[in-house]
N, C-alpha and C positions, 0 to 999 in steps of 0.2 A: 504493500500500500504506500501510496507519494503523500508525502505532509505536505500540507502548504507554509511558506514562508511567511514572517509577518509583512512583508511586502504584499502580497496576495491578501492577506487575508484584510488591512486595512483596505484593498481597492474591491471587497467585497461588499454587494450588496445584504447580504444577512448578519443577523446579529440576535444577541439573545434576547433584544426586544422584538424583534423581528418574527422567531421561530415564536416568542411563548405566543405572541399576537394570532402567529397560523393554528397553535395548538393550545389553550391554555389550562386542559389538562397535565401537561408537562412541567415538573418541577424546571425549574431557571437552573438549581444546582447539575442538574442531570444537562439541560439546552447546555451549558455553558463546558461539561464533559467532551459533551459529545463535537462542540465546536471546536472546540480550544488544547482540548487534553493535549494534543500531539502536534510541535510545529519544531518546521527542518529549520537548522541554524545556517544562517547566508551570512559572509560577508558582503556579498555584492548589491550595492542600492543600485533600483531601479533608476531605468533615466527619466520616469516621468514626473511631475512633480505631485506630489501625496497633500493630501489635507483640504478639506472641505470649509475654507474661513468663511464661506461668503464674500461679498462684492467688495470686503476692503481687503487689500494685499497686507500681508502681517511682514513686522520689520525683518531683517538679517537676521538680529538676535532672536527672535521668538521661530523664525522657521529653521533656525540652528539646533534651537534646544528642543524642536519635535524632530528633529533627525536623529537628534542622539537619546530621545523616550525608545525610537523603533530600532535603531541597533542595540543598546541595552535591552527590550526586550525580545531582539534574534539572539543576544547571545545566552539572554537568559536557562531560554526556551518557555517561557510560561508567557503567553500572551494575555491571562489577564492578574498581570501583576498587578497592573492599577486599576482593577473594581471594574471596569466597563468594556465591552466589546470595541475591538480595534479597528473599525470604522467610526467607530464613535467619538473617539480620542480627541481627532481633531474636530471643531466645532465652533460655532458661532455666536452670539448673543448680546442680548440689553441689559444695561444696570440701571431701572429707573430711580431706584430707594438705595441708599445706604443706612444702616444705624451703628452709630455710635453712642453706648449709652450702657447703664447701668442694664442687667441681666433679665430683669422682669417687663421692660421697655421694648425687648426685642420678641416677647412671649404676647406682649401686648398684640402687636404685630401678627404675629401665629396666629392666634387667636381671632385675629378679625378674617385671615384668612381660610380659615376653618369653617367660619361661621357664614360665608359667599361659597364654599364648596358646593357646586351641582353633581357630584358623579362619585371624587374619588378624593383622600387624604392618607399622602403615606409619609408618616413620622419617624424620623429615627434617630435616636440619641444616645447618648455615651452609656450615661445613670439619670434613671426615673428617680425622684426620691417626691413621696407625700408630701405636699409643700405648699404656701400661699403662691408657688410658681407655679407650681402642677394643677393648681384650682384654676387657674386663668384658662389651660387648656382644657379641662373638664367642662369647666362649665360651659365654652366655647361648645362641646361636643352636645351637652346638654340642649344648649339655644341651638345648634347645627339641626338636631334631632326633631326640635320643634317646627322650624323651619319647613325642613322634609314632609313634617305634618300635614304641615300649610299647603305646602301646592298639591299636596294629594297626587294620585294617578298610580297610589302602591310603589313606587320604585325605591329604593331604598341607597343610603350612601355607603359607599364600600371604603371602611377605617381601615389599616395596618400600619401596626407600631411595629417597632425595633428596637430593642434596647441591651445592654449588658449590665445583668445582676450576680451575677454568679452563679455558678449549679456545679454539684459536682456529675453530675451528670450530664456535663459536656465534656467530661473527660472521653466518652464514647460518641456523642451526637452535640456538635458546635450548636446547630439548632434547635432552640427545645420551645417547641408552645406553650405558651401560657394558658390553661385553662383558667374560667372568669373568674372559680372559687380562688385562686391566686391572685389575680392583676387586678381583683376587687377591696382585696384586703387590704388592713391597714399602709402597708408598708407602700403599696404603689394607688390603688384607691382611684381606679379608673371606673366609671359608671359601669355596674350591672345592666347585662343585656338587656332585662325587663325595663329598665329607666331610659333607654334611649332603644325603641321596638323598629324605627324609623333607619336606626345603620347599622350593620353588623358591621362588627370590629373582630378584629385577627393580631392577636399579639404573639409576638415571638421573639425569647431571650438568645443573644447571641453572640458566642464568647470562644476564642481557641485557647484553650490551657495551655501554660500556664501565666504567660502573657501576655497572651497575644489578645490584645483589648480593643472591642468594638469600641474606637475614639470616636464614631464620625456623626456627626448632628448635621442633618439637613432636613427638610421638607419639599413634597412637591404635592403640588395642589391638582387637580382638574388637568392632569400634562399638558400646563400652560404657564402656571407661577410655579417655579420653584426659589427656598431659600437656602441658603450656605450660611450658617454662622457656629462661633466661637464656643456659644455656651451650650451648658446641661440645661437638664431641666430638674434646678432644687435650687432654693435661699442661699444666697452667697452676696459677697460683697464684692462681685465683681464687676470692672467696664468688658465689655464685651464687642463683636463687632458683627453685622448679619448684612448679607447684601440679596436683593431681590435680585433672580434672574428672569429674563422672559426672551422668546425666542427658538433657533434650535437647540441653543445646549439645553432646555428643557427635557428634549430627548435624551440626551447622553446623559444626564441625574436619572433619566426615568429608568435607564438600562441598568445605572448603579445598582438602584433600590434591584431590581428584580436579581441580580449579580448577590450582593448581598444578603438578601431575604431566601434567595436559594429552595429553601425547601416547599411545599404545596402553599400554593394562596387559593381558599375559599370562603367566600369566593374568590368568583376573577376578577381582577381589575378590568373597570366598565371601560377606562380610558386605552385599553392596549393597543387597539388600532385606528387613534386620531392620535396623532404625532401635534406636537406644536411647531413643526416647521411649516411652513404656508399662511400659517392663521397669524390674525391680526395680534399686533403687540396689547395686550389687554392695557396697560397702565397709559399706552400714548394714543389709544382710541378712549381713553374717557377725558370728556372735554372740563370737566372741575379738577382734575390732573394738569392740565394743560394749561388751564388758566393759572397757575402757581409762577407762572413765567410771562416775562414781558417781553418783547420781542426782541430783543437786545439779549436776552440771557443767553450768551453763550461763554459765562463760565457761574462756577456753582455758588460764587458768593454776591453774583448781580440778584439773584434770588430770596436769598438771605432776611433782608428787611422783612421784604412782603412775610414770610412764613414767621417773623418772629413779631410783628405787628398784629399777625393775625390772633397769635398764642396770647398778647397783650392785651386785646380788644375782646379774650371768651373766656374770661376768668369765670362766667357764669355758667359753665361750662362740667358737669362731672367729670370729674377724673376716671379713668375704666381701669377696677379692681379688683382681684378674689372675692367673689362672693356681692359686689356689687359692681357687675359686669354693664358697662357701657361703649352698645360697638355703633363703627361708621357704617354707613353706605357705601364709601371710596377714603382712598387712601388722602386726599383731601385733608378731609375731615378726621382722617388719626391724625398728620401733623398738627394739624389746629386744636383738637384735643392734648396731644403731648407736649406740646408748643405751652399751652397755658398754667403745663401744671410745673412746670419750669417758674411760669413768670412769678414775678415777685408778689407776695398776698400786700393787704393792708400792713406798714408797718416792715416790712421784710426789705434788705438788700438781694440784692441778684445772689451772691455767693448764699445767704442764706436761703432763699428758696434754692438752691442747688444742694444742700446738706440735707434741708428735709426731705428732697426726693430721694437722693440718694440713702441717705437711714432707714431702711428698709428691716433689716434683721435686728435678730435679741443684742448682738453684739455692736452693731452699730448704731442700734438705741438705749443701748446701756449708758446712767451717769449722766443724764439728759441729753445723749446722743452725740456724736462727733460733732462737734465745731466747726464753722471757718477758720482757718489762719491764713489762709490769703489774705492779700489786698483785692479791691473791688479792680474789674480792669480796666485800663485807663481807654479813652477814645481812639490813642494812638498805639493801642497795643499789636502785638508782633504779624498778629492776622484778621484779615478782615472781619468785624463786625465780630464782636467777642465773646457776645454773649453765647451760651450752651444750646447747639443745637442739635438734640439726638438724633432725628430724623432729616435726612436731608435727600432729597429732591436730585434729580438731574435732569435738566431738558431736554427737547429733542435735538437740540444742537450742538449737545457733546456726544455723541453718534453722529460727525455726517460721512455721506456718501451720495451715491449716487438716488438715495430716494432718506429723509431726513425722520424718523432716526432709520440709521442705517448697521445693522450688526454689527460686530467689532469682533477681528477675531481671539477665539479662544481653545484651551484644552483643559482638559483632564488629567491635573498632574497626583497620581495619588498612590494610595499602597494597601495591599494587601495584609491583612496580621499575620503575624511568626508567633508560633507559641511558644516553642523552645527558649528556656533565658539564655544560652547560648548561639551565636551567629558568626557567619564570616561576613567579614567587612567586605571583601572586591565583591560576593552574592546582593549584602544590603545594599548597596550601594546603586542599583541596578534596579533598583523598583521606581517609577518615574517620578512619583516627588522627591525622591532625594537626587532623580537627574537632571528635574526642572532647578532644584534649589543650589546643585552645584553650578550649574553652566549657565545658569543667570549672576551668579554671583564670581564666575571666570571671564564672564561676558560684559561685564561691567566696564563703562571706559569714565565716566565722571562719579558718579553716586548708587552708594548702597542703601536704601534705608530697612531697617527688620527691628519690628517690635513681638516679641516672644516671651511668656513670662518666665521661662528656662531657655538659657544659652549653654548647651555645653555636649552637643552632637561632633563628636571626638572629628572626624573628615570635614568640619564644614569650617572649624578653626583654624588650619593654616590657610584655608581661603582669603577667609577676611583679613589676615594679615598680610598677604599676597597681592589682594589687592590694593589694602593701604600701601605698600612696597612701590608698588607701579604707578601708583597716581592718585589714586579714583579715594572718595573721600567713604568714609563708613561711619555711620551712625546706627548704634543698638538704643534701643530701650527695651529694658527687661523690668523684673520682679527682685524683691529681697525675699528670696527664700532658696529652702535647699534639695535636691533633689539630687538624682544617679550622676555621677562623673562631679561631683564639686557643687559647690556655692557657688550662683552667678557670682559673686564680690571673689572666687576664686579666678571663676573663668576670666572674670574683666583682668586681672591681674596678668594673667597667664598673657591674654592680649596683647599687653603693653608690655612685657617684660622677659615671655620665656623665648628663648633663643632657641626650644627645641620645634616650636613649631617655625623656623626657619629652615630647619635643617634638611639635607637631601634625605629622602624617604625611600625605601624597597618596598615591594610589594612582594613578600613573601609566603604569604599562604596561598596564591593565587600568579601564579607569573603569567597564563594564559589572559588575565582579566583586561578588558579592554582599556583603551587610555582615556574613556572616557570615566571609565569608575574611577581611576585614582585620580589626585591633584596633581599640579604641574611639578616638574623637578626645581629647587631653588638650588641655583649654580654655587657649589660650596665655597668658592672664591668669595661670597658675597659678603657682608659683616650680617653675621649672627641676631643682633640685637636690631631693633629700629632706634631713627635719631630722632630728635624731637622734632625735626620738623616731619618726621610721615606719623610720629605719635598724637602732632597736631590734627590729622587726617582722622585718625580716631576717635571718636566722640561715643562716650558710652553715658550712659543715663538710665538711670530708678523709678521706676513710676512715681507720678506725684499728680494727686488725684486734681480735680479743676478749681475745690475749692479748699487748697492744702498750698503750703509753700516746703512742704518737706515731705522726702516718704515715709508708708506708713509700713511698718514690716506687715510681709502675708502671716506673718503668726498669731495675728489680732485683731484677722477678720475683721476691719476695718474700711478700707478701703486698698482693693486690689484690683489687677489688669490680667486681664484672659486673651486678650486680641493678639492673632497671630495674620501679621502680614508681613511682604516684605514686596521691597520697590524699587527698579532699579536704571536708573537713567531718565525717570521723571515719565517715561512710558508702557515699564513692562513692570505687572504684579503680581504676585501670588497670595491668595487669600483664601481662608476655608480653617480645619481643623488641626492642621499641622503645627505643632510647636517644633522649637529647635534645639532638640534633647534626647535623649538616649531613646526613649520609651518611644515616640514619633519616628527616630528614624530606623529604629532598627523591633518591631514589635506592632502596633498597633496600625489598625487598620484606619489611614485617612483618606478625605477627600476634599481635595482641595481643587481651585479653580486659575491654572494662570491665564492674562487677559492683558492684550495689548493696544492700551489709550493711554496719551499724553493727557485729556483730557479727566478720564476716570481718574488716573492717577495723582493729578493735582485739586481735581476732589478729595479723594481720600487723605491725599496730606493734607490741606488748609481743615478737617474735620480733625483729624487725628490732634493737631494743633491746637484747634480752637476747644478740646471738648476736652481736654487733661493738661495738668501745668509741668507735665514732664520737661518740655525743651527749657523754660524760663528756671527752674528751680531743682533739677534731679540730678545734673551734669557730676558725673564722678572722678576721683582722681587720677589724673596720669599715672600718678607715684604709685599707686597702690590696688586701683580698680575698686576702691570705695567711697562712698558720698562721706563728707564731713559735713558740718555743720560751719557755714561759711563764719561764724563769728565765734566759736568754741573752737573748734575743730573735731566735735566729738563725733561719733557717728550713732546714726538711729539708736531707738533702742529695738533690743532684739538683737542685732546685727552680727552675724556670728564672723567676717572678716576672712583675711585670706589663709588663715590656718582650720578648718574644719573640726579637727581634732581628730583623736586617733581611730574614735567610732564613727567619721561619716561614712563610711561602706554603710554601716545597720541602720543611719539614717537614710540613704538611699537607696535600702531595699525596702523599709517602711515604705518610704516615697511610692515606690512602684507599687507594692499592696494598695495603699490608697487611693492612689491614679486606677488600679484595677475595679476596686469597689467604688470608687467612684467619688469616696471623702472626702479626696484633696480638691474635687471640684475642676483639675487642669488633665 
């Protein structure tokens, strides 16, 4: 029998959304055997060119780093390394919505999209956890259910969730269903069939032992919205980051979920064969979407005023809560809702309506709640219009092309879970987000930026100093806290100071491995050490929440940062689940989204800026890779510094337990 090459098989018309649509009798885990099991390894690329971007051409850099996704995986030999059928890979689409915002903000969001579902909702997240966050989506399922009532006709909405809880019973079977006498009870407390008769819902837990952790949170609605974000669903104090997609890569999340979900859906998903390629972009055909932009808006902070004038002028406005849930019509109308519950009450500064929304948990309401210590910000401060704007808007103008908005290309940079705690590095290395995330950051010729709230994925470290070496400037923003391979306040050290990630490198467990998995050679002639001026190039930075001048350590559940993205040349980004850490790159299963707009791109920076006082007040030491306190010199409390002690191994295997159960929240 002839295998096909991953060359064939991307310029195949079939896929495992394809086949389950022809049969959906067919488990997806078995479609995707039967497609995938078996591919012959080729050095030789075709000469024609590969990838389906739609009508805008994708830069050098981004049709680079999908060449080297497809010989990493010819040489793998597993074509679906990354979660999704390999036509799928490459793909297209619209960002109308970003959120940046505290964790229940972006649930807010879910939820309104849950409760406009006509057909189908498939959920999937890291860890469920009983929560005033899980009530938002509940009750959404509730009022969905009512809904359904309403229009009558019998038809009913077809729910599936995803989630990883644990079982030791995925030591045999990764998939394990949840029956309702489970996914009812306390612990996850998802409505009883009988209380919602209008949808059947299909849970299923799903985990490879003994690490290998379902990291990936996304949603796709009606195969038309889907969302990529950052968080779980349970109370935390985190900022978080979720970006709406619509278009085709609708498709290619739609093929994840069914890739992922693997074993029997019943039922069948209503939506298998209406594709969201063709049909109209839902958020730029609704004309109260449209009007949020003046004719001029062609970048994302001409918009700005209007959305936070709006938020100013509906204080009279319910806020939408657990258990006293208030939805829109349109997306609209959630900004203006979110918008107001931002704005200042009677008597309140900006900063402090920013602390009461953000006080959300027992920890960040303890002692009459966290505080301001900011200053209020000034008129001329660092980015436009300064005030906190969680949800932010893009026009039809940051899409153009040849018809306005016009897709933008994109892929499917992601990975499969390893349960084994053991791995080889040239094998991990070879899963496409970690070959999106090297060869965008090899590819780099002016700027890096990566905010992750772990820094310390052992291959991606002499990169970034690599690159500072050669030019290109690099900026982190991380977390205080500690995890697998070191303390970020180690890692940042290590950045500025260790001469071994200079050093020339062998690839010895692997000599065959392609040169796309290892990093480039640094010519041993070179000096070891960086000089201050390429340590100038380095800029590291602490989370420091919007209404804080200092960070808060993650040990204090206070205020924390979840958002993992990274950006690089002001054009090319990666955004979705991945953090940049032991557990992400070499174990848990993510899915992430890279996507190529100058435009998105300076979106998501000017929010990331405006919505956390990270750049203005986090900046850490050259000397040492620790924040001080710029008039003591003391650093946080909490702060465990560039010595971990002799027990951080058994604090970073805690770590990984809790990322597994889901406790540590990242």
């Amino acid at each position: 029998m002839t295998h096909p090459t991953i060359y064939e098989l991307v310029q195949s018309q079939t896929t495992i959304s394809s086949e389950y649509a022809r049969d959906p009798t067919e488990e997806p885990g078995k479609i995707a055997k039967r497609l995938y099991e078996h591919v012959k390894d080729t050095t030789n690329e075709p000469a024609v060119e590969l990838g389906n971007f739609g009508a805008t051409t994708p830069s050098p850099l981004f049709q680079s780093i999908y060449q080297s996704i497809l010989r990493n995986l010819a040489a793998s030999g597993d074509a679906l390394a990354g979660m999704v059928s390999p036509p799928l890979i490459a793909t297209s689409g619209v960002v109308p919505l970003t959120i940046i915002a505290p964790l229940p903000d972006i649930v807010k969001h879910m939820s309104n999209c849950i409760v406009r579902a006509q057909k189908e909702v498939f959920l999937a997240t890291n860890f469920w956890i009983n929560s005033d966050t899980s009530r938002l989506v509940t009750d959404a399922f509730r009022e969905l259910n009512r809904r359904v009532g309403e229009r009558g006709g019998g038809e009913k909405v077809v729910v599936k969730m995803l989630y990883d809880r644990g079982n030791v019973k995925q030591a045999i079977t990764h998939h394990q269903h949840v029956p309702p006498a489970t996914y009812t009870g306390p612990k996850v407390n998802l409505p009883a069939p009988e209380e919602i008769p209008n949808i059947e819902m299909q849970v299923v837990n799903y985990h490879v032992p003994l690490v290998g952790t379902f990291h990936s949170k996304f949603m796709v609605v009606d195969r038309e919205v889907a969302l990529l974000m950052s968080n779980n669903i349970q109370d935390n104090d985190n900022l978080e980051m979720c970006m709406r997609l619509e278009g085709p890569v609708v498709d290619s999340l739609y093929d994840v979920c069914l890739a992922s979900w693997s074993t029997t859906l019943e039922p069948p998903l209503p939506c298998r064969d209406t594709p969201a390629a063709g049909k109209p972009l839902p958020s730029y055909a609704d004309p109260e979407f449209l009007a949020l932009f003046t004719e001029d808006s062609t970048t994302e902070s001409v918009s700005l005023p209007s959305v936070v004038q709006a938020g100013h002028e509906s204080l009279d406005l319910p806020e939408h809560l657990p258990g006293d849930p208030h939805y829109d019509a349109t997306i609209a109308g959630e900004i203006r809702r979110i918008q107001a519950s931002y704005a200042p009450k009677s008597g309140e500064t900006h900063l402090q309506a920013v602390s009461r929304h953000f006080n959300v948990t027992p920890a960040q309401k303890a002692d009459a709640g966290v505080q301001p210590t900011a200053p209020e910000p000034p008129s001329d401060s660092l980015v436009p219009f300064a005030e906190m704007t969680p949800y932010i808007p893009l026009p039809p103008s940051a899409f153009p092309g040849p018809q306005i908005p016009t897709p933008i290309p994109m892929l499917i940079a992601s990975r499969a879970p390893l349960g084994t705690p053991t791995f080889s590095v040239p094998h991990a290395v070879r899963y496409p987000q970690n070959v999106a995330f090297l060869e965008a950051v090899r590819g780099a010729k002016e700027r890096i930026f990566i905010q992750t709230p772990n820094l310390n994925a052992e291959p991606l470290l002499p990169e970034l100093v690599g690159a500072v070496r050669r030019g290109v400037e690099v900026e982190v923003w991380g977390e205080l806290l500690p995890y697998q391979n070191g303390t970020n306040e180690m890692i940042a050290n290590r950045l500025y100071n260790d001469p071994g990630l200079l050093q020339p490198t062998s690839n010895d467990e692997d000599d065959d491995a392609d040169a796309d998995a290892t990093h480039p050679q640094i010519d041993s002639a070179e000096s070891l050490t960086l000089t201050e001026e390429e340590k100038s190039r380095l800029k590291i930075y602490n989370y420091v929440a919007k209404d804080q001048d200092r960070p808060i350590h993650n040990k204090f559940k206070k205020r924390s940062c979840h958002i993992k993205l990274l950006i690089v040349d002001s054009h090319l980004a990666i955004q979705g689940n991945g953090n940049q850490d032991t557990q992400t790159w070499f174990h848990s299963q993510e899915i992430n989204i890279l996507l190529d707009s100058p435009e998105v791109c300076r979106t998501w920076m000017e929010g990331i800026r405006r919505n956390q006082n990270t750049e203005v007040y986090g900046k850490v030491s050259m000397v040492d890779g620790c924040w001080h306190d710029p008039v003591s010199g003391e650093m946080v409390d909490g702060a465990i510094g560039v010595d971990p002690g002799r027990f951080s191994w058994a604090r970073g295997m805690v770590g990984a337990v809790q990322r597994v159960r889901g406790a540590g929240g990242f």
